[in-house]
N, C-alpha and C positions, 0 to 999 in steps of 0.2 A: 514711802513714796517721796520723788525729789520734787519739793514746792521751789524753787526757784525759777527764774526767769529766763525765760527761751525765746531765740528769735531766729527766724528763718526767710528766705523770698519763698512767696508762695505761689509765684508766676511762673514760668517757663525761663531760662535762661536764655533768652535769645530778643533781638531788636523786634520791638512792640510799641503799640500806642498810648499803652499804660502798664506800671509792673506795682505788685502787692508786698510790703513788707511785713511779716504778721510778728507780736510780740506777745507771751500771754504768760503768766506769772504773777504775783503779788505786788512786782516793783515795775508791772508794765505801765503803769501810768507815770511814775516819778520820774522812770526812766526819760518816756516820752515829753515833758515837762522840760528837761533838761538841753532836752536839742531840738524842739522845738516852738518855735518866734510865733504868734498872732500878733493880727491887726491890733492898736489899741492900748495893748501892753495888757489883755487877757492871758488869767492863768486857766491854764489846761488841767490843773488838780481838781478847780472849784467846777469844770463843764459837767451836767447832768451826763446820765447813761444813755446811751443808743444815739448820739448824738454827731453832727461833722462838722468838721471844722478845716477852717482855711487859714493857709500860712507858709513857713518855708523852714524846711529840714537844716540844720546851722550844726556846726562843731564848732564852738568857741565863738567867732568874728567871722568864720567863712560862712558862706551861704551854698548847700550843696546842691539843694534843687528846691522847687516850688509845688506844692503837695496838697493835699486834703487827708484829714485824720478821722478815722471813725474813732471813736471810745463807745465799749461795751463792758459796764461793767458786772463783774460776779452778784450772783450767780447767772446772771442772764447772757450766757456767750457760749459758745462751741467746746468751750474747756469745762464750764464754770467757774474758771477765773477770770482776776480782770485781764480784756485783750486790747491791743491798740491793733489797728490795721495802718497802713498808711501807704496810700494811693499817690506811686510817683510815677513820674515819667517811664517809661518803658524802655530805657536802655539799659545794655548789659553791665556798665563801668557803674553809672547812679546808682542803680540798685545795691549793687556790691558797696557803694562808699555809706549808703542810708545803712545797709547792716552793720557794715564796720563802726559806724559810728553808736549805732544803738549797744552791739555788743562793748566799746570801748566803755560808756555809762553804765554799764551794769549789769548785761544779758549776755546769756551764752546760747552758742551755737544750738540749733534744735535735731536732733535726730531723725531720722528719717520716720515718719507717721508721730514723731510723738505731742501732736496735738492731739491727733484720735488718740493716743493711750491713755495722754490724761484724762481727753471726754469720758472715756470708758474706766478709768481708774476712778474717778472721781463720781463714777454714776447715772453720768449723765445719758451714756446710753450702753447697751451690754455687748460683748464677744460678738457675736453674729449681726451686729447695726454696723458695728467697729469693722466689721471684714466686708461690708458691703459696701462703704466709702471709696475702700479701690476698687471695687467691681464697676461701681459707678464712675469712676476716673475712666477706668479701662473695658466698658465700655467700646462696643465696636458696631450693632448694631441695634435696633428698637427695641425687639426683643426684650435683650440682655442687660438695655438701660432700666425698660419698667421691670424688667426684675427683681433687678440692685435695688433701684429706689422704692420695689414694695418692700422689699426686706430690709432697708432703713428707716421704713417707716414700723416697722417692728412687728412684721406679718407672722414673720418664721419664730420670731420669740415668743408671739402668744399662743402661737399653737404647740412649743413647747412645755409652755408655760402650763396650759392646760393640761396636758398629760403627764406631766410633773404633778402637778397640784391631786389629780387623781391617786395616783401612784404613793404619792405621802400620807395621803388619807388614810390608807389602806397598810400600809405599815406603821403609824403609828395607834390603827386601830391592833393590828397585832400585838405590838409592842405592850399596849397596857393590857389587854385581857392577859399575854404571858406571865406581865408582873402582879395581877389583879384578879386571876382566876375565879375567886368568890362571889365577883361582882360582875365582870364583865364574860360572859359564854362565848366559845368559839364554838358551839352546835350548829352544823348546817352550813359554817363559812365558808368552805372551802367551796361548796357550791358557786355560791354568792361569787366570791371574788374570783372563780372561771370566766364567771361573764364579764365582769368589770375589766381583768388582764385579758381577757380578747379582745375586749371593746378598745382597751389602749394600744393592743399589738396591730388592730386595726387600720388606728390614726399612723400608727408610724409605718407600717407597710403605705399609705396612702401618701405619705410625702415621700419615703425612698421609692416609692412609683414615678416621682417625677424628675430624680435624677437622671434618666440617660438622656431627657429633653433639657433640663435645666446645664449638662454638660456643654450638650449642642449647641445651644441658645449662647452661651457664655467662649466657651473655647473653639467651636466650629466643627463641620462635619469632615472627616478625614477623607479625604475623597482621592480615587486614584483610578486615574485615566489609564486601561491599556489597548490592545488592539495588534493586530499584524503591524509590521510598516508599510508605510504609505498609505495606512487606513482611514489619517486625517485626526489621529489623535492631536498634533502639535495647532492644527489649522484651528479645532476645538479648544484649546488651551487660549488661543489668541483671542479669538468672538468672545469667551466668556471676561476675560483681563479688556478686553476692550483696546489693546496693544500686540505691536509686533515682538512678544517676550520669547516666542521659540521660532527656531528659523525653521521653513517650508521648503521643503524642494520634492523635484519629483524621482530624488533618488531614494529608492528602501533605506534605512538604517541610519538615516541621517541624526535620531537624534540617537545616541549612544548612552547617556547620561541621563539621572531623573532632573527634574525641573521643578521646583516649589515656588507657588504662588499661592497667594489668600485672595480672595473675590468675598463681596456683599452680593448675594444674588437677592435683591430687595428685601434684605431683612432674614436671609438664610444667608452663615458664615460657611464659605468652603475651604478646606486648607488641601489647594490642588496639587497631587504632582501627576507629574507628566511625565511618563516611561518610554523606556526605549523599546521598538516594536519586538513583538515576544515571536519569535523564529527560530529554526537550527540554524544555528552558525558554523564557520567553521575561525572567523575572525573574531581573536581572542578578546579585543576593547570591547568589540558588540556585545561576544558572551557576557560579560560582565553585566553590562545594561542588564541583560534579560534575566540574570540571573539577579539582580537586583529591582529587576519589574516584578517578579514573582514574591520575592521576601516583601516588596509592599503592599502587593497586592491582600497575601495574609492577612497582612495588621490594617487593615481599610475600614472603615466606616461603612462606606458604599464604594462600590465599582463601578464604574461606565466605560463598559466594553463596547469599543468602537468597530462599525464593521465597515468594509468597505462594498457598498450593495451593487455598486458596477462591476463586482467579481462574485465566483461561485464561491463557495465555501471550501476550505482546503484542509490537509493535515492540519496547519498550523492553529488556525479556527477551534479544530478539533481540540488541540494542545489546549488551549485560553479555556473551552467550555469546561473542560475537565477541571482545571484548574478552579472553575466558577461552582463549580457542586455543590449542594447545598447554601450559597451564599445566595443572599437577596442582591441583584444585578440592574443597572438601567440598561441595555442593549440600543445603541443609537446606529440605527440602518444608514448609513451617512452616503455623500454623494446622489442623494435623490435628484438632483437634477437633472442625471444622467440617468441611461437607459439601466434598468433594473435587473439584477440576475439573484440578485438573493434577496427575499422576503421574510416580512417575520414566522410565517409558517416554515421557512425552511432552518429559520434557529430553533424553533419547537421542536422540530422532527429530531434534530440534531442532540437537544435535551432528552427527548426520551432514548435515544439509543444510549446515550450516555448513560442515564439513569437506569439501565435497562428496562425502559416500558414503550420498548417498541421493538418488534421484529423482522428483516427484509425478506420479502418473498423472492422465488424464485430471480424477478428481475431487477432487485435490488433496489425496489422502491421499500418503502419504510409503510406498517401496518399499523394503524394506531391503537391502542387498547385503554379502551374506558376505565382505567382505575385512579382511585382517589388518590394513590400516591403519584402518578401520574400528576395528575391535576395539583396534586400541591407542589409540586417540580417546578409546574409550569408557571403558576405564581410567583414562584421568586422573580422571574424576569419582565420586566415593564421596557417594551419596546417601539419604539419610537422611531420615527423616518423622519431626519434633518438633511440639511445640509451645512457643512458648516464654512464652505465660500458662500452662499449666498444666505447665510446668516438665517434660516429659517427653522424651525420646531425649539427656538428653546424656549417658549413658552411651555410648553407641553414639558418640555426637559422638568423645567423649575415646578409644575405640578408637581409632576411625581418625586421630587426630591420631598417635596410638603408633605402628601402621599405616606411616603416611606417613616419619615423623622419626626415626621408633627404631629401625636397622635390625637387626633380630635381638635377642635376647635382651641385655638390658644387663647386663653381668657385670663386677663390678669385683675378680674374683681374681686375673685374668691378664692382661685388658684395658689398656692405659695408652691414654689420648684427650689429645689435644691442642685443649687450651681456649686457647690463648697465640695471638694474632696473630704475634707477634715471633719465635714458636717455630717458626709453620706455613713462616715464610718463609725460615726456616732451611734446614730440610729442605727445602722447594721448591731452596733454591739448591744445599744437598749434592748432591741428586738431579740437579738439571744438571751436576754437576760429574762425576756416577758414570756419568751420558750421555755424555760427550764422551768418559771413558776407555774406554766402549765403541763407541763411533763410531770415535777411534785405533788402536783395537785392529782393526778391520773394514777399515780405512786399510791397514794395514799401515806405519804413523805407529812411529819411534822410540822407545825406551824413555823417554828423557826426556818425553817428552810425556805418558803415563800419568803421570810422576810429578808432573806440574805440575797435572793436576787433579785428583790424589787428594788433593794439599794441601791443594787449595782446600773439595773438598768435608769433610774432615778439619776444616779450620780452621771451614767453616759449622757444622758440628756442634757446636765447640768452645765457640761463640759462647750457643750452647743452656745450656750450664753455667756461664756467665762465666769461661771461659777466653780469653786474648787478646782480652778486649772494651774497648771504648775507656773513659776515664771519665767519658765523657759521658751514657752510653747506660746506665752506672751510675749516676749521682745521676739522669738523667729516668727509669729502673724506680722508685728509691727515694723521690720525690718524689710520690708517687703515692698508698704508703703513707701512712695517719691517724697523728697525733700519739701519742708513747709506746709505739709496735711498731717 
């Protein structure tokens, strides 16, 4: 590991009211010592730890700004080495000359995150605290902040931890009855430790349970607006943005192209786009749209199929529902303010013929038929009467996204979610590993063999924490992190 002395701004590059320059290494104090002056003719070597200090940042005989100094020293600071902070001015050029001069005494440039890698190299906190630091940077809404900061407060490592610590137990109980036969019995274990690896494959089914919310919460809901044209998909894109981002007219096809926006809808992330109205064309730029309103539609999150309820329903209607089959849909009846021609009973009707669970009699009205699959058809769609000129039903909208995404009460007392890709696939691979030693065990498969995939799943775990993980997969986590964290 490099013990040498790093220095980095840990502010924002940009004109501010105050900017941070952080230093942290063995020679972070000497350094600071060197360039900078106190009142008095105080040395900066002799100040106790956790301490601040006023003065003014110098190279040589110049004087480059006027500052306040924290000193914190080892073990007591964010690295566990000694760190200087120094609180200057918040301009772009100060900043830069406070570095240069720090680095010119003795420190070198810091790498991007490699404060957190020392914290975490050095102990002070493990892989999965170390990867919630940018989560908490980046951060976008409430959510996704208590998440970060429960999982730096070291939520997700002790429930790791816990099922780790079980899992050892339990192989190094093998281990010695294999090498100890005489003394120690394996009669009856295999029983025993069914329960114990269920009970652990349990816990970790219970935290990859909260990955698709922990995704949500952290990177946002994929969300894609479609609809006929002129349905008031773009009028909807604007209400929710709270801005004029797609143009309105009252000609069909006007937008042709998709439209990406991200919205905070109180603490639910949306990552909107906005398509071009889904129709037969014969106008080649259009087809394109719609032929690219449908490949997003695929890959969606959620869909809010906009309809327009001041008209009947038509083929192209038809087209969108087909399209919607099986997917969970919001249905937003739009234009309520106008006189009514399509209701949500007439999208239902529309679902079951679709689905085939409805038949037209003679005069081509539609026949309903009471089956459960029926009924689970008609579940997927949550339908809704706005307006989206006169700005009215998105509360009800934002219900049902809650509805849909948020399963149960969101509680962050007890709850740990897993926001991390890296993390889910962990657990995914433990969890095979906690399979296989109960498949052995149902085998009537040898001791040894339990013990080879408790390892394995043990060691997935471990990888959670940056235990036994490569150093590769360490500098591309910390390479990730912004400049001066």
């Amino acid at each position: 590991m490099r013990t040498d002395t790093i220095a980095a701004i840990a502010t924002a590059m940009a004109g501010s009211g105050i900017g941070v320059v952080r230093i942290s290494g063995e020679d972070a104090v000497s350094i600071t010592e060197k360039i900078f002056r106190m009142p008095g003719g105080k040395t900066f070597s002799e100040m106790p730890t956790h301490t601040i200090h006023y003065g003014h940042i110098c190279d040589g005989d110049e004087v480059i700004d006027e500052v306040v100094v924290l000193l914190m020293r080892a073990p007591r600071s964010y690295t566990r080495e000694d760190t200087v902070e120094i609180d200057c001015h918040g301009g772009v050029y100060v900043m830069k000359r406070i570095l240069e001069t720090v680095i010119k005494y003795g420190a070198r440039c810091a790498e991007p995150g490699e404060f957190t890698k020392r914290a975490f190299l050095n102990g002070r906190i493990d892989l999965s605290q170390a990867e919630s630091v940018i989560d908490v940077i980046q951060a976008k809404n409430e959510f996704a902040l208590k998440s970060s900061l429960k999982q730096l407060s070291g939520s997700l490592s002790d429930a790791v931890k816990e099922i780790r610590g079980e899992i050892l137990h339990e192989i190094a109980f093998i281990e010695s009855a294999l090498d100890d036969p005489e003394h120690i019995s394996l009669d009856g274990y295999p029983e025993k430790l069914s329960g114990i690896v269920s009970d652990a494959a349990k816990k970790v089914e219970k935290l990859l349970s909260t990955s698709d919310n922990g995704r949500i919460l952290t990177e946002g809901i994929s969300t894609v607006i479609v609809g006929k044209p002129n349905a008031g998909k773009s009028s909807l894109l604007n209400t929710l943005v709270g801005e004029e981002r797609a143009i309105v007219t009252d000609i069909a096809g006007t937008t042709r192209d998709v439209l990406e926006e991200q919205i905070n809808l109180n603490g639910i992330l949306l990552n909107i786009i906005d398509t071009a109205g889904i129709r037969e064309t014969e106008d080649v730029v259009e087809k394109i749209g719609v032929d690219k309103a449908k490949k997003y539609l695929g890959d969606a999150d959620l869909i809010i199929y906009v309809v327009d309820a001041s008209t009947k329903l038509d083929e192209n209607d038809y087209e969108i529902m087909e399209l919607l089959a099986g997917r969970q849909a919001i249905v937003l009846l739009n234009k309520s303010d106008l006189e009514t021609l399509t209701t949500g009973e007439d999208i239902l009707k529309c679902v079951d013929k679709i689905t085939g669970n409805a038949d037209e009699d003679i005069t081509g009205n539609l026949n309903k038929k009471d089956s459960a699959l029926k009924n689970k058809e008609r579940q997927n769609y949550r339908i809704i009467s706005v307006s989206a000129r006169e700005q009215t039903g998105m509360e009800e909208l934002e219900e049902a996204i809650r509805e849909m995404f948020l399963t149960g009460e969101i509680s962050f007392n007890d709850e740990v979610y897993i926001t991390n890709v890296r993390h889910k696939a962990a657990l995914q691979e433990a969890l095979s590993g906690l399979h296989l030693v109960e498949k052995s065990i149902e085998d009537g498969m040898p001791e040894d063999f339990y013990s080879i995939d408790l390892m394995n799943a043990y060691e997935a775990l471990g990888s959670i924490i940056g235990e036994a993980v490569e150093d590769d997969l360490v500098n591309e986590i910390f390479s990730k992190f912004c400049m001066g964290k």
